[in-house]
C-alpha positions in Angstrom: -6.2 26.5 -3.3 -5.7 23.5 -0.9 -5.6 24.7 2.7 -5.3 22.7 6.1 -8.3 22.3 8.6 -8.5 20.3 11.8 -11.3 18.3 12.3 -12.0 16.1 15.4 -8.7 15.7 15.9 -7.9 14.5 12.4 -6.2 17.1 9.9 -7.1 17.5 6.5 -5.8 18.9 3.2 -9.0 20.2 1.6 -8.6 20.9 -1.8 -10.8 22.3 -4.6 -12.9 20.1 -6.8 -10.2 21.4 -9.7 -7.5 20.1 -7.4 -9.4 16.4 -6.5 -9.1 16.0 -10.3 -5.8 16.6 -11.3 -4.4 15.4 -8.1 -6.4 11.6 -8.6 -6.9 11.9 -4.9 -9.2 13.1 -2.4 -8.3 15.4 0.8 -5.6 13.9 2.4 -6.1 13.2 6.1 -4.3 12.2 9.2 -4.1 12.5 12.9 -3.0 15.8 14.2 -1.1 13.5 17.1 1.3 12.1 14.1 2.3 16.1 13.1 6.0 16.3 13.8 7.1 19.3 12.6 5.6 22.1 9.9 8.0 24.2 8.0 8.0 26.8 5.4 10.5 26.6 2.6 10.9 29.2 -0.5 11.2 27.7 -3.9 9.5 24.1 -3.3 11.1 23.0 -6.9 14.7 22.2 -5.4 15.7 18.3 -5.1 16.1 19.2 -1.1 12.3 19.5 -0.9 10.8 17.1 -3.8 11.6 13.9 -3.2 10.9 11.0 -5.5 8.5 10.7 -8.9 5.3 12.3 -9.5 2.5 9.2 -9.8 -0.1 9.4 -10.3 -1.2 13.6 -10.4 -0.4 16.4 -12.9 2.8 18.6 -13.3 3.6 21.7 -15.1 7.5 22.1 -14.1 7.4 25.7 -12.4 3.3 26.4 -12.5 2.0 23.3 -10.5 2.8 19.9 -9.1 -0.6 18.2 -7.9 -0.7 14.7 -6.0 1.1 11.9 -5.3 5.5 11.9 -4.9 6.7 8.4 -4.7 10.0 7.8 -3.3 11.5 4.8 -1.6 11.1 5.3 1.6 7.3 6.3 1.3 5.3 9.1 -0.4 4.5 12.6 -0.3 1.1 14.8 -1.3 1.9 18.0 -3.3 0.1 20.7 -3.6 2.4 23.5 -4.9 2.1 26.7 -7.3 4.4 28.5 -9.5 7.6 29.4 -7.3 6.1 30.7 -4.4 6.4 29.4 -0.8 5.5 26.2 1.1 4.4 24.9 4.0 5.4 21.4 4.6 3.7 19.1 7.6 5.7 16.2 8.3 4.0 12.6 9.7 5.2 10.1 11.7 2.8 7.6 10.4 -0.2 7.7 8.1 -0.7 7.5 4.4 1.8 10.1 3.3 5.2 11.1 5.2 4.5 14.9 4.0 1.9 17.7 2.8 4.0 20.0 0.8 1.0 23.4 0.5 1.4 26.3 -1.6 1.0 29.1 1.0 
Protein backbone atom coordinates (compact mmCIF):
# COMPACT_ATOMS: atom_id res chain seq x y z
CA UNK A 1 0.00 0.00 0.00
CA UNK A 2 1.44 3.47 -1.04
CA UNK A 3 2.49 5.43 1.97
CA UNK A 4 4.30 8.96 2.23
CA UNK A 5 8.06 9.41 3.29
CA UNK A 6 10.09 12.58 3.53
CA UNK A 7 13.26 12.50 2.17
CA UNK A 8 15.80 15.50 2.12
CA UNK A 9 13.25 17.65 2.12
CA UNK A 10 11.42 16.27 -0.87
CA UNK A 11 8.23 13.98 -0.10
CA UNK A 12 7.48 10.99 -1.79
CA UNK A 13 4.52 8.66 -2.51
CA UNK A 14 6.29 5.26 -2.39
CA UNK A 15 4.32 2.65 -3.73
CA UNK A 16 4.62 -1.09 -4.26
CA UNK A 17 6.11 -2.55 -7.37
CA UNK A 18 2.22 -3.92 -7.89
CA UNK A 19 1.22 -0.30 -7.59
CA UNK A 20 4.23 1.27 -10.13
CA UNK A 21 2.50 -1.11 -12.63
CA UNK A 22 -0.96 -0.40 -12.64
CA UNK A 23 -0.47 3.13 -11.81
CA UNK A 24 2.09 3.68 -15.24
CA UNK A 25 4.02 5.83 -12.88
CA UNK A 26 6.71 5.85 -10.53
CA UNK A 27 6.71 7.43 -6.77
CA UNK A 28 5.42 10.64 -7.03
CA UNK A 29 7.62 13.39 -5.50
CA UNK A 30 7.64 16.98 -4.50
CA UNK A 31 8.94 19.48 -2.13
CA UNK A 32 7.67 19.31 1.34
CA UNK A 33 7.84 23.47 1.14
CA UNK A 34 4.93 23.22 -1.66
CA UNK A 35 2.47 21.06 1.00
CA UNK A 36 -0.49 23.32 1.58
CA UNK A 37 -2.77 21.54 3.43
CA UNK A 38 -3.39 17.52 4.17
CA UNK A 39 -6.85 16.32 4.88
CA UNK A 40 -8.62 13.14 5.47
CA UNK A 41 -11.94 12.53 3.69
CA UNK A 42 -14.31 9.23 4.07
CA UNK A 43 -15.58 7.78 0.90
CA UNK A 44 -12.79 9.17 -1.71
CA UNK A 45 -15.42 8.00 -4.70
CA UNK A 46 -17.71 11.21 -4.42
CA UNK A 47 -17.39 13.93 -7.38
CA UNK A 48 -16.27 16.45 -4.36
CA UNK A 49 -12.95 14.55 -4.03
CA UNK A 50 -12.26 12.94 -7.72
CA UNK A 51 -11.82 15.37 -10.00
CA UNK A 52 -11.34 14.94 -13.70
CA UNK A 53 -10.57 11.45 -15.90
CA UNK A 54 -8.52 8.62 -15.04
CA UNK A 55 -5.42 8.52 -17.78
CA UNK A 56 -3.41 6.73 -17.92
CA UNK A 57 -3.69 4.00 -14.56
CA UNK A 58 -6.18 1.27 -13.71
CA UNK A 59 -9.74 1.56 -12.08
CA UNK A 60 -12.04 -0.90 -10.54
CA UNK A 61 -15.09 1.55 -9.55
CA UNK A 62 -15.28 0.90 -5.61
CA UNK A 63 -12.01 -1.61 -5.25
CA UNK A 64 -9.26 0.69 -6.61
CA UNK A 65 -8.32 3.77 -8.57
CA UNK A 66 -4.48 3.78 -9.39
CA UNK A 67 -2.60 6.87 -11.16
CA UNK A 68 -3.07 9.69 -12.97
CA UNK A 69 -6.64 12.13 -12.72
CA UNK A 70 -6.69 14.62 -15.45
CA UNK A 71 -8.71 17.54 -15.05
CA UNK A 72 -8.46 21.02 -16.56
CA UNK A 73 -6.90 22.87 -14.29
CA UNK A 74 -4.06 20.26 -13.72
CA UNK A 75 -3.79 16.58 -12.43
CA UNK A 76 -4.07 14.55 -9.53
CA UNK A 77 -2.15 10.93 -8.35
CA UNK A 78 -4.61 8.45 -6.86
CA UNK A 79 -3.92 5.84 -4.82
CA UNK A 80 -7.20 4.73 -3.29
CA UNK A 81 -8.91 1.28 -2.02
CA UNK A 82 -12.28 0.08 -1.75
CA UNK A 83 -14.37 2.73 0.24
CA UNK A 84 -12.24 3.32 2.98
CA UNK A 85 -10.64 6.71 3.97
CA UNK A 86 -8.16 9.21 2.46
CA UNK A 87 -5.56 11.34 3.05
CA UNK A 88 -5.25 14.06 0.54
CA UNK A 89 -1.83 16.43 0.31
CA UNK A 90 -2.48 19.36 -1.58
CA UNK A 91 0.57 21.30 -3.78
CA UNK A 92 1.08 24.53 -4.65
CA UNK A 93 3.25 23.66 -7.51
CA UNK A 94 4.88 20.49 -8.74
CA UNK A 95 3.80 17.80 -11.10
CA UNK A 96 0.49 16.87 -9.53
CA UNK A 97 -1.97 19.52 -7.52
CA UNK A 98 -2.92 16.43 -5.13
CA UNK A 99 -1.97 12.78 -3.60
CA UNK A 100 -5.23 11.31 -2.86
CA UNK A 101 -3.69 7.92 -0.26
CA UNK A 102 -5.77 5.18 0.94
CA UNK A 103 -5.05 5.37 4.68
Amino acid sequence: MAKVIEVDGELVLQLSLREKIFAFHGNPRAKASDLISTTEMENPWRKEVLRGMRAPGTAIPYIVLLGTMRFKGGKDFTAIYKRGAVRIYEFQAGEFKRWIVSL
